[in-house]
C-alpha positions in Angstrom: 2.0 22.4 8.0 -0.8 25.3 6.8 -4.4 25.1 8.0 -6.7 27.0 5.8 -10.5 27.3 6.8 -11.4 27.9 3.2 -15.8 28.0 4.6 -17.7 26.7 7.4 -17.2 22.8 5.8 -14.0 23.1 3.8 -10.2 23.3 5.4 -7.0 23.0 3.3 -4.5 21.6 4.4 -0.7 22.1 3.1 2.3 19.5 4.0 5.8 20.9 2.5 8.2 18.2 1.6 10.1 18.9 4.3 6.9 18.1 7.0 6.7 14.9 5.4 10.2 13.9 5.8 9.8 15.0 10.0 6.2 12.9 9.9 8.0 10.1 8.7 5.5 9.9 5.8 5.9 7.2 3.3 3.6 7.7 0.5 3.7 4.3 -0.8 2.3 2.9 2.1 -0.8 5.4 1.9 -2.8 2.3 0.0 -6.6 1.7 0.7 -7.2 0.4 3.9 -4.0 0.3 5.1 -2.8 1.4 9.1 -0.7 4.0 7.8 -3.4 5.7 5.6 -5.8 5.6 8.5 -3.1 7.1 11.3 -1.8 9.8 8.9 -5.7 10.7 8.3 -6.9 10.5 11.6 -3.2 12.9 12.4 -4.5 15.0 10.0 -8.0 15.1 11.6 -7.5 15.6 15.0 -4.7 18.4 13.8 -7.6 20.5 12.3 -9.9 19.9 14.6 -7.5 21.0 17.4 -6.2 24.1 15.7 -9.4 25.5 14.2 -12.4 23.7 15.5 -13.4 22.4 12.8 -15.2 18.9 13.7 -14.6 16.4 10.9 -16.3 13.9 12.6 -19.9 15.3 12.5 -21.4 14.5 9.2 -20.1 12.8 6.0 -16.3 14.0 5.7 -14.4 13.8 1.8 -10.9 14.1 1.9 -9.3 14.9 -1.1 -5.1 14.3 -1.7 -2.9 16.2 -4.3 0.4 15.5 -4.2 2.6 18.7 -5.6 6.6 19.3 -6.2 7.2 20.7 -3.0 5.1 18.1 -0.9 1.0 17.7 -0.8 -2.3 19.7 -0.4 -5.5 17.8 1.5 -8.8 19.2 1.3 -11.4 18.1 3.9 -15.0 19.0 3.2 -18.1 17.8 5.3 -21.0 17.4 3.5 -23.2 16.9 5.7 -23.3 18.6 9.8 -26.9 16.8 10.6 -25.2 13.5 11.3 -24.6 12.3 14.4 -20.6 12.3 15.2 -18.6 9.1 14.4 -16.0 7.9 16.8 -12.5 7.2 16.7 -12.6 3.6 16.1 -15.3 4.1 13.3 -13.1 6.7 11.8 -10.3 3.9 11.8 -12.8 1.2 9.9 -13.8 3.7 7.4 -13.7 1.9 4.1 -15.0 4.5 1.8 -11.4 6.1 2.2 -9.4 5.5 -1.1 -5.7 6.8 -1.7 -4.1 7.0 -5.0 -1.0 7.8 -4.4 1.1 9.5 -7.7 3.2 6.5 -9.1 7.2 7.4 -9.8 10.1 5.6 -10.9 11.2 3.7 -7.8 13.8 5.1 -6.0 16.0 3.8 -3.2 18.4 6.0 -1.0 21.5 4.4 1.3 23.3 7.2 4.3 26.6 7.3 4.9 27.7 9.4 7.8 31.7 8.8 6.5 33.5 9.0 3.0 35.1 5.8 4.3 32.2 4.0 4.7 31.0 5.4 1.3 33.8 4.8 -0.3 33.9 0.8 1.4 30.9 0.5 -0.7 31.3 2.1 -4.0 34.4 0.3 -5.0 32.2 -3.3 -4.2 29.4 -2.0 -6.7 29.4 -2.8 -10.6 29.1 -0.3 -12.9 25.8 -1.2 -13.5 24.1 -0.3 -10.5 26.5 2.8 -10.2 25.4 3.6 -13.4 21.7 4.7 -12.2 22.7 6.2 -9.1 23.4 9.7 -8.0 25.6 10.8 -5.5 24.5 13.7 -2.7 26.1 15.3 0.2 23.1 16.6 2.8 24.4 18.4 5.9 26.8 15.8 7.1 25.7 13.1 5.6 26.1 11.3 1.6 22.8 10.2 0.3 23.3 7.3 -2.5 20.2 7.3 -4.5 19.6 4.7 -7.1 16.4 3.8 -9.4 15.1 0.6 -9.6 17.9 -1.0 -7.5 15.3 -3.4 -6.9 16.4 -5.8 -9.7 20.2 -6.0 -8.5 19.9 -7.4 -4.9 24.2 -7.5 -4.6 23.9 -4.0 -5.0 20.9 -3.7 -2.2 23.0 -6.0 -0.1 26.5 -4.3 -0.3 25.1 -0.9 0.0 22.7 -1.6 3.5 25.9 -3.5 4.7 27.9 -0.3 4.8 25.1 2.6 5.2 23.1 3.4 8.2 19.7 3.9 7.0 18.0 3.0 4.2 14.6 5.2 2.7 12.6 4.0 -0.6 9.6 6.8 -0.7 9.2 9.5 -3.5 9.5 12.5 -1.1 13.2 11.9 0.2 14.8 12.1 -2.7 12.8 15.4 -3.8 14.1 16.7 -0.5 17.4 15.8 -1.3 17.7 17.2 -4.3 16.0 20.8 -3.4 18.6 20.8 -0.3 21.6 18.4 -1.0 24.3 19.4 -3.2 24.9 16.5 -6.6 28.8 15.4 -6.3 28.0 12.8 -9.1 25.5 10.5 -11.1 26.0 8.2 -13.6 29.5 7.9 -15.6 30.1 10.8 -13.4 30.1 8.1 -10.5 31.5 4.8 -12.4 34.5 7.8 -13.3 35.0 8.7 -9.7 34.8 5.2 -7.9 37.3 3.9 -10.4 39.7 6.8 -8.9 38.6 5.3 -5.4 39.8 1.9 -6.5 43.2 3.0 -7.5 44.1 4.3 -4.4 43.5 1.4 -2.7 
């Protein structure tokens, strides 16, 4: 994470892809009102205050969100410093705070920490669903992503039967991709777990 103090009432803020994978961000979650928009704010608060001294709470505060290819950009500018300073729990019930988060095709990612367990679960799958995933290898781990597995619940139900952890959020699979390496997507896939089911 980069702190900027671009003036006296303006900081930038940059989040790399990789800083919101180890926050745990999900950015679908970030909706209007919601607990997560108002913790990862108030994180995002207190983080600039603490680092540069900037007070965000004294005065009106607009926080601007830009989300980027490798991760996100926040602006926070205080309009006004003659305001007396708001407190935590105001800060929390804020409702002039509105995120709008950028909308992508939905995708949801299984982990495997074995091939066997992988390849338990691939030769279950119809071509189908195989068909619109991808196939990763990340450190140690294989990372099946699909898009809009949503609509085949087997599939969701085979997959999260053999995998040990499950993600759904935009920012994952762009981290996987800039640091995984592909093995196979598509007919690529249905080609290679056919292989799997003649050896068994």
């Amino acid at each position: 994470m980069r702190i900027e103090r671009l003036n006296n009432d303006k900081i930038k803020v940059t989040l790399t892809t990789s800083d919101l994978v180890n926050l745990d961000i999900d950015m679908e979650q970030l909706t209007p009102d919601s607990r997560e928009l108002h913790t990862f704010l108030f994180h995002i608060m207190e983080t600039i205050r603490e680092e540069t001294g900037f007070n965000p709470y004294n005065g009106q505060v607009v926080v601007e969100a830009s989300p980027s290819r490798d991760g996100m950009s926040i602006v926070v500018s205080r309009l006004n410093t003659n305001s007396s300073r708001i407190t935590r729990q105001q800060f929390k019930n804020a409702s002039g705070v509105k995120a709008v988060p950028k909308r992508s095709e939905k995708t949801d990612i299984f982990y495997f920490e074995t091939f066997l367990d992988l390849c338990s679960a691939l030769k279950e799958l119809d071509d189908s669903f195989l068909a619109s995933g991808s196939l990763y290898r990340l450190n140690n781990t294989y990372c099946f992503a699909v898009s809009n597995a949503v609509a085949d619940k087997r599939g969701i139900n085979l997959m999260t039967e053999f995998s040990v952890k499950q993600s759904g959020y935009p920012m994952q699979i762009t981290y996987i991709k800039e640091h995984g390496s592909l093995i196979a997507k598509g007919s690529q896939l249905i080609e290679m777990t056919g292989k799997i089911r003649q050896l068994t």
